[in-house]
LODOBA-399148 format. One record per residue: residue number from 0; residue in three letters; x, y, z of N, C-alpha, C, O, CB in turn. Coordinates in steps of 0.2 Angstrom, whole numbers. Glycine has a CB too. Example, Ala and Ser with C-alpha at 12.3 -4.5 7.8 and 13.67 -1.06 7.14 Angstrom:
# LODOBA-399148
site pos->0	code->ALA	n_c1->66	n_c2->-28	n_c3->39	ca_c1->62	ca_c2->-22	ca_c3->39	c_c1->66	c_c2->-16	c_c3->39	o_c1->71	o_c2->-17	o_c3->42	cb_c1->57	cb_c2->-22	cb_c3->45
site pos->1	code->SER	n_c1->64	n_c2->-11	n_c3->35	ca_c1->68	ca_c2->-5	ca_c3->36	c_c1->64	c_c2->0	c_c3->39	o_c1->67	o_c2->6	o_c3->40	cb_c1->70	cb_c2->-3	cb_c3->29
//
This chain:
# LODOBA-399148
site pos->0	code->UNK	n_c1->65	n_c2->266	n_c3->470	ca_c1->60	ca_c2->265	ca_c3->475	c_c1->56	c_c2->259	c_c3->474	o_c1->55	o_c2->257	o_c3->469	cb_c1->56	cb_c2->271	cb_c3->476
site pos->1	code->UNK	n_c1->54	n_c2->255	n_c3->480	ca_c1->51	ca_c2->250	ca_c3->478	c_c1->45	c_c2->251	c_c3->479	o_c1->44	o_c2->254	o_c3->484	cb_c1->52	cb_c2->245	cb_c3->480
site pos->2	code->UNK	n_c1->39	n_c2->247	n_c3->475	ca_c1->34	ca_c2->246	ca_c3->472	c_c1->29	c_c2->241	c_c3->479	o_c1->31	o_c2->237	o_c3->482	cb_c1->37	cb_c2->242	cb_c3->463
site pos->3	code->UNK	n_c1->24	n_c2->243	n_c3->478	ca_c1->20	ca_c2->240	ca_c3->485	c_c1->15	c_c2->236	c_c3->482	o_c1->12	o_c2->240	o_c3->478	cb_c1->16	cb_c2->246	cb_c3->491
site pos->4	code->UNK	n_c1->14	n_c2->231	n_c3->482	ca_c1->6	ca_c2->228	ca_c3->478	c_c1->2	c_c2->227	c_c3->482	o_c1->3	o_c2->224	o_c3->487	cb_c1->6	cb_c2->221	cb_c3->475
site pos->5	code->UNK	n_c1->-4	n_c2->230	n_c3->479	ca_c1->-11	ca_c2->229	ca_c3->483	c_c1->-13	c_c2->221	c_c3->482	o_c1->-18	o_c2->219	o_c3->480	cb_c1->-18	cb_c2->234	cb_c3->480
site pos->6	code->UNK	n_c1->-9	n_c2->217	n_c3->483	ca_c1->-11	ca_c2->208	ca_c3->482	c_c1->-17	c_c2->207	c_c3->491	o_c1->-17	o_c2->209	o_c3->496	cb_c1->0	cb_c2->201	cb_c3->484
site pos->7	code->UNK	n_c1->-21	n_c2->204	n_c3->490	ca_c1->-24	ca_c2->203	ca_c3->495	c_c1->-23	c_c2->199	c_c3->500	o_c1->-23	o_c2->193	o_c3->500	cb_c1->-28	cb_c2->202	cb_c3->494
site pos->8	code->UNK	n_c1->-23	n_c2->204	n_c3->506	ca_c1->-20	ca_c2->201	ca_c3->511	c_c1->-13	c_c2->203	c_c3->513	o_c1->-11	o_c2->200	o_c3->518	cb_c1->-20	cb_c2->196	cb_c3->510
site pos->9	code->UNK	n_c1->-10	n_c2->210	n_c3->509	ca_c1->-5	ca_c2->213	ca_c3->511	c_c1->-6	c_c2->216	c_c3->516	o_c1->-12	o_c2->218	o_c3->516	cb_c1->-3	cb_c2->216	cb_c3->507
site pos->10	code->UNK	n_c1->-3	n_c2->218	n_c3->521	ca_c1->-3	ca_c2->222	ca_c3->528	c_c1->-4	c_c2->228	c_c3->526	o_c1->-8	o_c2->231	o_c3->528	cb_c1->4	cb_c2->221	cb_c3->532
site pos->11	code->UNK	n_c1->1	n_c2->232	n_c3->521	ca_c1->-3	ca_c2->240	ca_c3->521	c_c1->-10	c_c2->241	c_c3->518	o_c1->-13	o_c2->246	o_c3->518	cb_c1->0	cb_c2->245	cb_c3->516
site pos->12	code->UNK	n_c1->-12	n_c2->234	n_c3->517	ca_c1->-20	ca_c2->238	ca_c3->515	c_c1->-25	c_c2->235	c_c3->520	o_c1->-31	o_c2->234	o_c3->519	cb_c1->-24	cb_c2->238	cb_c3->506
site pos->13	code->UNK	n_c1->-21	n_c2->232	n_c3->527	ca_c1->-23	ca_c2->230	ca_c3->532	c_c1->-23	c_c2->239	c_c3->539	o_c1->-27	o_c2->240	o_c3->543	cb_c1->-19	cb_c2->223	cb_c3->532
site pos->14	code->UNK	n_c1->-16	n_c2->241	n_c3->537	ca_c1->-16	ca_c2->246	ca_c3->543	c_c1->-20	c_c2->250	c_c3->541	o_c1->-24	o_c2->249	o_c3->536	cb_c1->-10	cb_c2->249	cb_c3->544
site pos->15	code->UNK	n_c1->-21	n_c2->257	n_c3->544	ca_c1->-28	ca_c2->263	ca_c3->542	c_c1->-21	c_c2->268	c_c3->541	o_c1->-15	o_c2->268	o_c3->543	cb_c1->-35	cb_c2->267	cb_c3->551
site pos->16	code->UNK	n_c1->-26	n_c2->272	n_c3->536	ca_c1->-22	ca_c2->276	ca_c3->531	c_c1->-18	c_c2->283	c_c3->536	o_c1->-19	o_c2->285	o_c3->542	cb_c1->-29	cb_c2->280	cb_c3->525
site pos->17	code->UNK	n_c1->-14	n_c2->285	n_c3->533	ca_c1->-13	ca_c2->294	ca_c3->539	c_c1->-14	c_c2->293	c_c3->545	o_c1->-15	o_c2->298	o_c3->548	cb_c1->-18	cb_c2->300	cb_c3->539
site pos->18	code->UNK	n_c1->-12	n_c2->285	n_c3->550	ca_c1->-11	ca_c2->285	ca_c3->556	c_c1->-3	c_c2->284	c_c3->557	o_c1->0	o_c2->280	o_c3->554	cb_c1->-15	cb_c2->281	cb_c3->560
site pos->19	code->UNK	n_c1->-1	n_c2->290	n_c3->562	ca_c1->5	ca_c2->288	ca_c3->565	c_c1->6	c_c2->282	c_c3->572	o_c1->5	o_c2->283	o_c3->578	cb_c1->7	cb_c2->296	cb_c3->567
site pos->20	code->UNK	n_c1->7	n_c2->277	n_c3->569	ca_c1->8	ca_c2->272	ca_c3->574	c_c1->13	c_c2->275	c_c3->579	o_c1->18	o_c2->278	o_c3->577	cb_c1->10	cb_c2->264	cb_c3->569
site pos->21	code->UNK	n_c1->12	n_c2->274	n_c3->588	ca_c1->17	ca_c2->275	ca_c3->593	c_c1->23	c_c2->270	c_c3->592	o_c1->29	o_c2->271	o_c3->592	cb_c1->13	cb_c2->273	cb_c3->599
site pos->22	code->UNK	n_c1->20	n_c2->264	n_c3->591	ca_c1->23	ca_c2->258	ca_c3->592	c_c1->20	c_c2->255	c_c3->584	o_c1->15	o_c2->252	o_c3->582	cb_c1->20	cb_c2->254	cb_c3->602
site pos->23	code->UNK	n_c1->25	n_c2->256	n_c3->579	ca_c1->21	ca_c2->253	ca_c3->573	c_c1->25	c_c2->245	c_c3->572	o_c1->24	o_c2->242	o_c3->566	cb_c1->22	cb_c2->259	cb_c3->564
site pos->24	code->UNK	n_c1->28	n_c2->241	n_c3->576	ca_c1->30	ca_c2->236	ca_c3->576	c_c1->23	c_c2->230	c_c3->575	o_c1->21	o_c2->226	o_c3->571	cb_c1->35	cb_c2->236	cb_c3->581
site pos->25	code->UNK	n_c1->21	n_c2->231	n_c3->583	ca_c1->14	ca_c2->228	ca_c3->583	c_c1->10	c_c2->228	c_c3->579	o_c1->8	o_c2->223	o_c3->577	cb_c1->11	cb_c2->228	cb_c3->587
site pos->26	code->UNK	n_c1->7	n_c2->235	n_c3->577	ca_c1->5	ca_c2->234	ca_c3->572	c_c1->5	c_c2->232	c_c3->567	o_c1->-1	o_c2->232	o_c3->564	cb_c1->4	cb_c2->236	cb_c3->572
site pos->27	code->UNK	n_c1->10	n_c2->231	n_c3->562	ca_c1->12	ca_c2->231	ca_c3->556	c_c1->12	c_c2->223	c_c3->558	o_c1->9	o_c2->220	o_c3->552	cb_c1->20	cb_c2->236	cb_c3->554
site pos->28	code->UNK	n_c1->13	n_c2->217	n_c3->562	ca_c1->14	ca_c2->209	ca_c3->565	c_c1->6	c_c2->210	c_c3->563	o_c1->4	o_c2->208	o_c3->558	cb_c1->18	cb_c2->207	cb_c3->574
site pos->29	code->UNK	n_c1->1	n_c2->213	n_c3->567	ca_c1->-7	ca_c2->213	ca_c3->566	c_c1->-10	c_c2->215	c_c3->561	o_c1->-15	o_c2->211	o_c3->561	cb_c1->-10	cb_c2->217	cb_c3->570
site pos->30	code->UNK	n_c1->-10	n_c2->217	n_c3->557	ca_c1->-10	ca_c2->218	ca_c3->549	c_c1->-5	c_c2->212	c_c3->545	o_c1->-8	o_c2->209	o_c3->540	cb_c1->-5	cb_c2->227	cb_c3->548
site pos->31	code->UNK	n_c1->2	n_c2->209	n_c3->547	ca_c1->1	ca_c2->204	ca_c3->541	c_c1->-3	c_c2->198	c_c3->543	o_c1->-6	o_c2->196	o_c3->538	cb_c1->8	cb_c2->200	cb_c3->538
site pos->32	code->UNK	n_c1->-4	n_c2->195	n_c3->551	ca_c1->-9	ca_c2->190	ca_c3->552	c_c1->-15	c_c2->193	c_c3->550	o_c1->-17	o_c2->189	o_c3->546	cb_c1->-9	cb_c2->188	cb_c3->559
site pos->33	code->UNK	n_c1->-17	n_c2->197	n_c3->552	ca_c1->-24	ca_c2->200	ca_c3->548	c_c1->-27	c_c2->197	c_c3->541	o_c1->-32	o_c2->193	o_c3->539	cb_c1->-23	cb_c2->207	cb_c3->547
site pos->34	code->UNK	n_c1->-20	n_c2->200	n_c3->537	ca_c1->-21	ca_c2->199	ca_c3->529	c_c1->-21	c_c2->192	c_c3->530	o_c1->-27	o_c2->190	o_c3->531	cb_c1->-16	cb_c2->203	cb_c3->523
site pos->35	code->UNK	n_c1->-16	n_c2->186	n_c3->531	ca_c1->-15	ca_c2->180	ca_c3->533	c_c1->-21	c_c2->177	c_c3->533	o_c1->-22	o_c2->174	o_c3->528	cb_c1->-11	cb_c2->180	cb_c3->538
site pos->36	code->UNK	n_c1->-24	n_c2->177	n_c3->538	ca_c1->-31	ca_c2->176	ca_c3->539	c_c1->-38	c_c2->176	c_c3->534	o_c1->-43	o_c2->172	o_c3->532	cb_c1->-31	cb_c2->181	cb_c3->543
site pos->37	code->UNK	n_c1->-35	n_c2->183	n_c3->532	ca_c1->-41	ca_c2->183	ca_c3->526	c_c1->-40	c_c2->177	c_c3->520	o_c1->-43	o_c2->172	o_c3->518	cb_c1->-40	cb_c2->191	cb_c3->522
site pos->38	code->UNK	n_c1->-34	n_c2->178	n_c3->519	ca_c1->-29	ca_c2->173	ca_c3->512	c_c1->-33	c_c2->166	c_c3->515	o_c1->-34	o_c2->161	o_c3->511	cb_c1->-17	cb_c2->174	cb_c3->513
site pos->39	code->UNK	n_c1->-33	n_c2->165	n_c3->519	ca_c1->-32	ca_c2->158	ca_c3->523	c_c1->-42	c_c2->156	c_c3->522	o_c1->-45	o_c2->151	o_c3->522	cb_c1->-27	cb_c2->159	cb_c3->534
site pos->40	code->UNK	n_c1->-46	n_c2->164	n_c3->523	ca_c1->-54	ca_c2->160	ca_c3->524	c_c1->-55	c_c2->161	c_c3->516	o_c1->-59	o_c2->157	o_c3->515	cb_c1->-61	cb_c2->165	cb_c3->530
site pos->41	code->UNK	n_c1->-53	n_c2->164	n_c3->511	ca_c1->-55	ca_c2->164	ca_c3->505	c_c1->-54	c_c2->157	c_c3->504	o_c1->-59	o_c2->155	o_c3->501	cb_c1->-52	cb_c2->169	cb_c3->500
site pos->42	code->UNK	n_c1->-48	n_c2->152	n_c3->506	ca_c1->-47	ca_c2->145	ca_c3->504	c_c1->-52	c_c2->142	c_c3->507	o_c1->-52	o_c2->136	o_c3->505	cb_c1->-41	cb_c2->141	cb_c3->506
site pos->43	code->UNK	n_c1->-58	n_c2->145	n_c3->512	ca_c1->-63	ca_c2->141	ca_c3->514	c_c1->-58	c_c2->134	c_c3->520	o_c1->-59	o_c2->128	o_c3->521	cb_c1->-68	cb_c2->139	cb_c3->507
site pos->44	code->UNK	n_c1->-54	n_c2->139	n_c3->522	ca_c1->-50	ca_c2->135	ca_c3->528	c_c1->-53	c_c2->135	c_c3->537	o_c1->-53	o_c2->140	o_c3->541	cb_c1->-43	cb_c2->140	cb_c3->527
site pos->45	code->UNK	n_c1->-55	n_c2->130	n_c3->537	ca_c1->-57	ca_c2->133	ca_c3->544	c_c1->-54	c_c2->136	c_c3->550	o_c1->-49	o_c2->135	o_c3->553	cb_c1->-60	cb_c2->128	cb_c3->546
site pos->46	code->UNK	n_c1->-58	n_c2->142	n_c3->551	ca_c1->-57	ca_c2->147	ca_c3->555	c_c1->-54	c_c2->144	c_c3->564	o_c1->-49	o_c2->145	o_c3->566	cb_c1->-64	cb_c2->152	cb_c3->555
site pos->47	code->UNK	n_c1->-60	n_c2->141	n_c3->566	ca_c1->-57	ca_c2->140	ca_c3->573	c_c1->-55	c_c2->135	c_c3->573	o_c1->-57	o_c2->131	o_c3->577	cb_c1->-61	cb_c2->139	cb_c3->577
site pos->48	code->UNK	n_c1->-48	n_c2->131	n_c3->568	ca_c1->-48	ca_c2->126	ca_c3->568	c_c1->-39	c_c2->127	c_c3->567	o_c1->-34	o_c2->129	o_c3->571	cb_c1->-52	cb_c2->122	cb_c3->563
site pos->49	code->UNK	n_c1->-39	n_c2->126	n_c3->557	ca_c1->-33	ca_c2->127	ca_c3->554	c_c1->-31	c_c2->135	c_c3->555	o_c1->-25	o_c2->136	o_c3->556	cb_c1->-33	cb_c2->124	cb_c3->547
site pos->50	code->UNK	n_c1->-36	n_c2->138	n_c3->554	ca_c1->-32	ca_c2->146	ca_c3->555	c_c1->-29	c_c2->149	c_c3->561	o_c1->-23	o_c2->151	o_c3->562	cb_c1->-37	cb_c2->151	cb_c3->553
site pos->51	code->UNK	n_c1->-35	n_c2->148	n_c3->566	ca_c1->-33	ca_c2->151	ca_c3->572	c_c1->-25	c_c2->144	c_c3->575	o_c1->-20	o_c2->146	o_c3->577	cb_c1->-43	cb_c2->152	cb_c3->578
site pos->52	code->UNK	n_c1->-26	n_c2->139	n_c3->575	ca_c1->-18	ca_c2->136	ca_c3->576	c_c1->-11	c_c2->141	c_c3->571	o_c1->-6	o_c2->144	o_c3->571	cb_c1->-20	cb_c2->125	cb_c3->572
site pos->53	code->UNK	n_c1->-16	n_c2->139	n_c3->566	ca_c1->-8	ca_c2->144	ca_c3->559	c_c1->-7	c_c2->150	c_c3->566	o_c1->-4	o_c2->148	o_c3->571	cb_c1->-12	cb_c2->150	cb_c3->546
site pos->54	code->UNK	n_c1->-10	n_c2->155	n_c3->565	ca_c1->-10	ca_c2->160	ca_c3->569	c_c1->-5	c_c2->160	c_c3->576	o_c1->0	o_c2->163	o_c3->576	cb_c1->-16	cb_c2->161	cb_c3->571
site pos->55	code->UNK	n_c1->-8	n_c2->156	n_c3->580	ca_c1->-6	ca_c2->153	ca_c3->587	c_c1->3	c_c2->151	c_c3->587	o_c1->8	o_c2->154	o_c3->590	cb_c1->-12	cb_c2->143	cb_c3->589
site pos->56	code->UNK	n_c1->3	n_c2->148	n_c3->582	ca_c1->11	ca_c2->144	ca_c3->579	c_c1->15	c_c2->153	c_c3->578	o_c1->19	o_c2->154	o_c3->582	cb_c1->11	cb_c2->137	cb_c3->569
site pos->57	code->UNK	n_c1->14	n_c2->157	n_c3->573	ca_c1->17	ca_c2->161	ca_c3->572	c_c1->18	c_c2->167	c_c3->578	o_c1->23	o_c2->170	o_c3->579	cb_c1->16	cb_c2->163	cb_c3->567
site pos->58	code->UNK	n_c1->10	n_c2->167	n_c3->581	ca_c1->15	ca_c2->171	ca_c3->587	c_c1->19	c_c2->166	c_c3->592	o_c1->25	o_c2->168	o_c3->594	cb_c1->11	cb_c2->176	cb_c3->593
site pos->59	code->UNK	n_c1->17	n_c2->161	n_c3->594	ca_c1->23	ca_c2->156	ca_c3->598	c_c1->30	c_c2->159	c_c3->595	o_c1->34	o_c2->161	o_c3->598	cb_c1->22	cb_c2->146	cb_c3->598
site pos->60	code->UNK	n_c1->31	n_c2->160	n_c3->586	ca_c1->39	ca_c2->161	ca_c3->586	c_c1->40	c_c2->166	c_c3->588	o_c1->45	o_c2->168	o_c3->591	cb_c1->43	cb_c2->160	cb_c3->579
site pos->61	code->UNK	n_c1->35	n_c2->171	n_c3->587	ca_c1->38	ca_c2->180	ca_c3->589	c_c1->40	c_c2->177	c_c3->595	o_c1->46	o_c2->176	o_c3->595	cb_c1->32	cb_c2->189	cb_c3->588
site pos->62	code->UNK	n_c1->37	n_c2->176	n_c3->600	ca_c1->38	ca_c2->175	ca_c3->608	c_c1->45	c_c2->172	c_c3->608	o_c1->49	o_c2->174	o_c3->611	cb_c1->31	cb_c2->170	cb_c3->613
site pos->63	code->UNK	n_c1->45	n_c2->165	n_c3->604	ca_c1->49	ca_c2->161	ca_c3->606	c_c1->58	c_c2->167	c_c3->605	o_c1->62	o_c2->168	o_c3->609	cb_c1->47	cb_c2->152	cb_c3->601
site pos->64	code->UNK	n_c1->57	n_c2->168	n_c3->600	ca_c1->64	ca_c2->175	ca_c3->597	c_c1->62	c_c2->179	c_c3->600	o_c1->66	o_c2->180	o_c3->605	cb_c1->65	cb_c2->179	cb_c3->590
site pos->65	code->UNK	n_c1->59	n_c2->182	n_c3->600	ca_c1->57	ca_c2->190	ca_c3->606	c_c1->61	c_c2->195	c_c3->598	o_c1->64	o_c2->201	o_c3->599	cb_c1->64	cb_c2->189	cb_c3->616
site pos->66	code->UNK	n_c1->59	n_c2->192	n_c3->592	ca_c1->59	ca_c2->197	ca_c3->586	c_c1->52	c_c2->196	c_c3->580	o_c1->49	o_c2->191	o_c3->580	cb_c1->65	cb_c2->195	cb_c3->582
site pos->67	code->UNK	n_c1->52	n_c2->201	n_c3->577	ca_c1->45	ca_c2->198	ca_c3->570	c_c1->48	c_c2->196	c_c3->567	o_c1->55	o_c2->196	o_c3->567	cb_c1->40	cb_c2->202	cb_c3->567
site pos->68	code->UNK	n_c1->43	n_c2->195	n_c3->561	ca_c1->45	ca_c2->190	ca_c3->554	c_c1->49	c_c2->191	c_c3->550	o_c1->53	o_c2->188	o_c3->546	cb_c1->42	cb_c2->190	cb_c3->551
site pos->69	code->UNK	n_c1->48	n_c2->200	n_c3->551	ca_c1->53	ca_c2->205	ca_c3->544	c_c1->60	c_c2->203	c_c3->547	o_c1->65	o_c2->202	o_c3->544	cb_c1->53	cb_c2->216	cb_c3->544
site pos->70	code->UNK	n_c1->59	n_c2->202	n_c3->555	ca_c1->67	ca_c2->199	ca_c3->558	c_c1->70	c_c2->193	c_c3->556	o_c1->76	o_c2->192	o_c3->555	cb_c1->66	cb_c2->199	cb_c3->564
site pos->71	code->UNK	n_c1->67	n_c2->190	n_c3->556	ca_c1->67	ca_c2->181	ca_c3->556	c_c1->74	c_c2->179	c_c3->552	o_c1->75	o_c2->182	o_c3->546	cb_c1->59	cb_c2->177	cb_c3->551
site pos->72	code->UNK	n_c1->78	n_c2->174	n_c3->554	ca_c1->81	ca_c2->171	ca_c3->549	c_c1->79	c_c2->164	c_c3->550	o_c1->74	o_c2->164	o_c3->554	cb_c1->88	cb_c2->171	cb_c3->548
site pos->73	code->UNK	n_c1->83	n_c2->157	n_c3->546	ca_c1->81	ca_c2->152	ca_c3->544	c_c1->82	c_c2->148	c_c3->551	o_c1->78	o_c2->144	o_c3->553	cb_c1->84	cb_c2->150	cb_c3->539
site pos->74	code->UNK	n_c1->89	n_c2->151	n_c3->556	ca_c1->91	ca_c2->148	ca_c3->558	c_c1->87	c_c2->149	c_c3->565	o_c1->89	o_c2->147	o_c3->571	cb_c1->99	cb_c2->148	cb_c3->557
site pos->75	code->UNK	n_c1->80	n_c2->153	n_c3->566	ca_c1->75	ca_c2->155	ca_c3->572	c_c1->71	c_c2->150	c_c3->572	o_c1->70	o_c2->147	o_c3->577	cb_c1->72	cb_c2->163	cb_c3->570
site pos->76	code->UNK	n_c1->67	n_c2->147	n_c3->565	ca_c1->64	ca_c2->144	ca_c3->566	c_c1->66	c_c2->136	c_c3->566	o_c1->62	o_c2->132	o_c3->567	cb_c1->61	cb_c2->146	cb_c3->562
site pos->77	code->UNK	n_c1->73	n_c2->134	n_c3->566	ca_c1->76	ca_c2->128	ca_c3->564	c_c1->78	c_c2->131	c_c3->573	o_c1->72	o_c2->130	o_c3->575	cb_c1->82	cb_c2->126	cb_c3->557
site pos->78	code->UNK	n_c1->80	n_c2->132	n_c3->577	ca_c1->82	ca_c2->135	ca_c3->584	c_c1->73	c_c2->133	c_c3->588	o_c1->72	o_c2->128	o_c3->592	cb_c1->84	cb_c2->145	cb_c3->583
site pos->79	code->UNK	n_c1->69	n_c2->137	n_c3->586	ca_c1->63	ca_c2->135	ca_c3->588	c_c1->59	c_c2->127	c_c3->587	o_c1->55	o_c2->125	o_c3->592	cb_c1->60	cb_c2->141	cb_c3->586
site pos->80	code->UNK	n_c1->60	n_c2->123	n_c3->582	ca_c1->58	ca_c2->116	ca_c3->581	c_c1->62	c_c2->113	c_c3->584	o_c1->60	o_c2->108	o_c3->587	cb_c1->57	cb_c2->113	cb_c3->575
site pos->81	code->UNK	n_c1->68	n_c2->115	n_c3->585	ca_c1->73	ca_c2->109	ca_c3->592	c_c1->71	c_c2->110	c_c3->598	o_c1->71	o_c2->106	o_c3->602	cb_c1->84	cb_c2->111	cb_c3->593
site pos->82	code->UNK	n_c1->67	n_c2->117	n_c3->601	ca_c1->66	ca_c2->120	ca_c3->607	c_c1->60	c_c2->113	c_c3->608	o_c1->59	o_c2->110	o_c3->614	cb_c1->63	cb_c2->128	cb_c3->607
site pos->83	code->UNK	n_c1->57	n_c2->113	n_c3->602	ca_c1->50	ca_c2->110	ca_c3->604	c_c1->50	c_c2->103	c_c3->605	o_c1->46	o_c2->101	o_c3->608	cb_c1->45	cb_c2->111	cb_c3->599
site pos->84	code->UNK	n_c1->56	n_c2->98	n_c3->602	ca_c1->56	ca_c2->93	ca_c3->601	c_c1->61	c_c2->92	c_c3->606	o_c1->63	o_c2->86	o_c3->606	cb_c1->56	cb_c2->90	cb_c3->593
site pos->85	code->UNK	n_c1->64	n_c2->95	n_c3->610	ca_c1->69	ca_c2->95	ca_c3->615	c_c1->66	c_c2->88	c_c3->618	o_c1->61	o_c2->88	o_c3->620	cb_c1->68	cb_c2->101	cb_c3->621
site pos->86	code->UNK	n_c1->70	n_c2->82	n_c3->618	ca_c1->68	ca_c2->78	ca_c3->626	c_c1->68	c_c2->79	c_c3->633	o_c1->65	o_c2->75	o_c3->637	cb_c1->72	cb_c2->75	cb_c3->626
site pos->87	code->UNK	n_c1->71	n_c2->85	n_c3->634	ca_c1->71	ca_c2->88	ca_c3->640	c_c1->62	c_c2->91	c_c3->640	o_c1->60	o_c2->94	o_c3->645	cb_c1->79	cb_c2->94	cb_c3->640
site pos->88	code->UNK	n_c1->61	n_c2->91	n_c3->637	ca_c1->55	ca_c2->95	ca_c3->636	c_c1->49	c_c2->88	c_c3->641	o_c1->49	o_c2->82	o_c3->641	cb_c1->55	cb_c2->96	cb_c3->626
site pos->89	code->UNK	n_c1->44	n_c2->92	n_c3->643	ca_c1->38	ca_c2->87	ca_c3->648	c_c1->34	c_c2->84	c_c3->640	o_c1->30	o_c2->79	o_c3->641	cb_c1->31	cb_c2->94	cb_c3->656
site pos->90	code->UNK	n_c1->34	n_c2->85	n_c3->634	ca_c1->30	ca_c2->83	ca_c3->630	c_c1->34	c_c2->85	c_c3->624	o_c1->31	o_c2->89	o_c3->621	cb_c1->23	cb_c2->86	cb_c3->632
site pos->91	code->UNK	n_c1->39	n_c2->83	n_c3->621	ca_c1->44	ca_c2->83	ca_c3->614	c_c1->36	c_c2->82	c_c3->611	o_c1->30	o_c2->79	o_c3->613	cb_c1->52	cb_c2->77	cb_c3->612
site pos->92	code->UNK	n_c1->40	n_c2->87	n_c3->603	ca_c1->33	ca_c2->86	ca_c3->599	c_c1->37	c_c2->82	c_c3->593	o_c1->43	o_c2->82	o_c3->590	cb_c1->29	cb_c2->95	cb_c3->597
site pos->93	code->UNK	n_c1->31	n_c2->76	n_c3->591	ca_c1->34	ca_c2->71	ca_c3->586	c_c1->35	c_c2->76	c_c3->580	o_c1->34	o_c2->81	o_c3->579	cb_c1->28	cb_c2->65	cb_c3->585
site pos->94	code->UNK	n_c1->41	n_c2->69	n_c3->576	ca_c1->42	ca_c2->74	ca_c3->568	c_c1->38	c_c2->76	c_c3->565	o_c1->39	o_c2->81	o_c3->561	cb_c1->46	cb_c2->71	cb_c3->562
site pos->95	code->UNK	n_c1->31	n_c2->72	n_c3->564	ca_c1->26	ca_c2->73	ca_c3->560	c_c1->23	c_c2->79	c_c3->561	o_c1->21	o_c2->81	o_c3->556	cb_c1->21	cb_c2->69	cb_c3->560
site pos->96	code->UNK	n_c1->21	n_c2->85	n_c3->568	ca_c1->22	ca_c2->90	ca_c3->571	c_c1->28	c_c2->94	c_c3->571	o_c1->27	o_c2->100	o_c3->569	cb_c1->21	cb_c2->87	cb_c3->577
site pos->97	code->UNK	n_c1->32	n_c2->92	n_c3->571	ca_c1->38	ca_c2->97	ca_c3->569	c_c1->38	c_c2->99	c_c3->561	o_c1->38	o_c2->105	o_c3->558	cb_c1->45	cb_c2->93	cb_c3->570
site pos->98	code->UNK	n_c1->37	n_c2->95	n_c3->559	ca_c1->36	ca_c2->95	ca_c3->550	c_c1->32	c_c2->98	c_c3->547	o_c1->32	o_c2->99	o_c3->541	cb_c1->35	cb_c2->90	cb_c3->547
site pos->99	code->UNK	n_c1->26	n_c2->99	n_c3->552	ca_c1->19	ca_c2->100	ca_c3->551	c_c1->19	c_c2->109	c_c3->551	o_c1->15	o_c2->113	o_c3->547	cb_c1->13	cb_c2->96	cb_c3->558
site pos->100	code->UNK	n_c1->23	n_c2->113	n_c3->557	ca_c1->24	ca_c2->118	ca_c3->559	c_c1->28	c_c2->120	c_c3->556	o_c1->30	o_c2->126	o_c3->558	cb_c1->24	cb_c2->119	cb_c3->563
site pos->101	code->UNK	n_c1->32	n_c2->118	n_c3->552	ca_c1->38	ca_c2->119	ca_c3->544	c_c1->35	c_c2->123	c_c3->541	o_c1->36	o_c2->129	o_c3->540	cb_c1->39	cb_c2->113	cb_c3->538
site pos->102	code->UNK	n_c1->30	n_c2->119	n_c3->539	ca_c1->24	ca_c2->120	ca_c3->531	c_c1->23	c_c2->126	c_c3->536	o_c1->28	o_c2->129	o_c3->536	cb_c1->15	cb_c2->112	cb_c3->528
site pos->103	code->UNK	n_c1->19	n_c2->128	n_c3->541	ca_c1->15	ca_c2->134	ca_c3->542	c_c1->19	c_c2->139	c_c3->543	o_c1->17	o_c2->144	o_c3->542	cb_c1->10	cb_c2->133	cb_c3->547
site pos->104	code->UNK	n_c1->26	n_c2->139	n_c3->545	ca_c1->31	ca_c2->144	ca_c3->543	c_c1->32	c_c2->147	c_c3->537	o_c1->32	o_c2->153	o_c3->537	cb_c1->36	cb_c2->141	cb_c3->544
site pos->105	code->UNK	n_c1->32	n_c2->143	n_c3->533	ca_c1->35	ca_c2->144	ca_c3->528	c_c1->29	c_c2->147	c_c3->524	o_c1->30	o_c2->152	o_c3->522	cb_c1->38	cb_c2->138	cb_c3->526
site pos->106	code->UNK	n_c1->23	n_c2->144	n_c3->523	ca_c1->15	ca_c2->148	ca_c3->522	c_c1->16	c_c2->156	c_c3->524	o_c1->16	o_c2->161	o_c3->520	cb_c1->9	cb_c2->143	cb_c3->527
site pos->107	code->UNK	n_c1->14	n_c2->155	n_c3->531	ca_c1->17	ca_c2->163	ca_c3->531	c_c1->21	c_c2->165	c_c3->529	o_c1->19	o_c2->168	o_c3->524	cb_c1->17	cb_c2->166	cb_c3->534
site pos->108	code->UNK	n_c1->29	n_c2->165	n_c3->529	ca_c1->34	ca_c2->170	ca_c3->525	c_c1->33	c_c2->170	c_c3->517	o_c1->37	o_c2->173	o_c3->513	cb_c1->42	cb_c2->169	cb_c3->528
site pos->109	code->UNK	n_c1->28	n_c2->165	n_c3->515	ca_c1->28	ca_c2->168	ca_c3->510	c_c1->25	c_c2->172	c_c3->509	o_c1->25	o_c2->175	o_c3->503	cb_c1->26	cb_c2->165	cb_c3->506
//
């Protein structure tokens, strides 16, 4: 059986104890940005700034897949940075921007 760590900023000790979630998908996505969040102001990271953007970018991928994270493979987020740097696109986003939303990928699934 596997072993759960109370590391800070884990999602179960973000959800509430003995509730049966309807729909525990959302919730369980709101709980790891939650914890995420927290992890992100202990670095004394600014909130309305770098966090709430980190945030903003990871639901844009849930939207952009129409899956969560526990879902995700590599080839969702490499699918989603071509979406964005499309030329077809009214405003392609430069590599330094693509590259930039790498790193915050990758931050969260860690």
């Amino acid at each position: 059986m596997a072993q759960v760590a109370d590391l800070p900023g884990a999602a179960h000790l973000e959800l509430a104890g003995g509730v049966a979630y309807l729909d525990p998908e959302p919730a369980l996505l709101e709980a790891m940005l939650a914890g995420w969040v927290r992890q992100q102001q202990t670095r004394f990271l600014n909130e309305n700034g770098t966090i709430k953007r980190r945030v903003s970018l990871v639901r844009r991928l849930v939207e952009f897949t129409g899956t969560y994270p526990w879902e995700w493979a590599p080839a969702d987020g490499e699918a989603f940075i071509a979406h964005l740097q499309s030329p077809g696109r009214a405003h392609p986003i430069a590599m330094s921007t693509g590259r930039g939303y790498e790193t915050t990928l990758a931050l969260f699934m860690e």
